[in-house]
N, C-alpha and C positions, 0 to 999 in steps of 0.2 A: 155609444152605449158599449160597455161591457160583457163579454159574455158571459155568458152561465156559467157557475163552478162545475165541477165532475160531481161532489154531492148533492147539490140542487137536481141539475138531471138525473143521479141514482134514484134521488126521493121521489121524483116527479114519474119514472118509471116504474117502480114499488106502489104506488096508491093508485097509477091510471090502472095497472092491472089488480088491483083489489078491490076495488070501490067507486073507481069512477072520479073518486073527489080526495083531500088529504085526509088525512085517518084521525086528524084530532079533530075535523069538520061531522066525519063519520060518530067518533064515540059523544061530542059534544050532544048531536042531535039524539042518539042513543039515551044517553044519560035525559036528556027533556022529558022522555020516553015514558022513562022508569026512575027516579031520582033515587025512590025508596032503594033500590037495589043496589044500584053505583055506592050511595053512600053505606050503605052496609057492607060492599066490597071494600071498598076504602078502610073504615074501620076496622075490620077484622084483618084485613092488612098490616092494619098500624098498629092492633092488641097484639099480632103476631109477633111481628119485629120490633116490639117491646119488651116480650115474652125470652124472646130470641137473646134480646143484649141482657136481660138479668139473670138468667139462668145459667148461660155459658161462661167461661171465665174469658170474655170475648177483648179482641186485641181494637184497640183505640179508632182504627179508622170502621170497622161496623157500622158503628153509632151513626157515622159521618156520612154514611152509604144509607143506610135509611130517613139519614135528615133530606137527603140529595133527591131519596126516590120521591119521597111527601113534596118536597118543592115541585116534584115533575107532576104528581100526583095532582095537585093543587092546583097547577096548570091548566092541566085537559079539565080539571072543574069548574074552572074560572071559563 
């Protein structure tokens, strides 16, 4: 077997001291919780950063960072 990377163990030190368990284990159960709310965070998230790329005279990669957040976003939803 191979050992562990240095970031697997950061990560693995970062959530035993927060939570006990990993933090997308944490918000998944959360979001079960409450849907209504996550998805109203989410949203108003993504009006934002819509809001954000039309009003500003904003430079090409923005766009690109908000597509990136929504994918991460979509993640912990999924």
């Amino acid at each position: 077997m191979s050992e562990e990377s240095f970031l697997s163990k950061l990560y693995e030190k970062l959530w035993s001291r927060v939570g006990g368990r990993p933090w997308t284990y944490i918000i998944r159960d959360e979001s079960k919780k409450a849907p209504l709310l996550f998805f109203a965070i989410f949203l108003f998230m993504g009006v934002g950063l819509v809001k954000l790329t039309q009003n500003l005279k904003t430079p090409v990669w923005l766009p690109l960072v908000a597509l990136a957040l929504g994918i991460f976003i979509g993640h912990l939803w999924w």
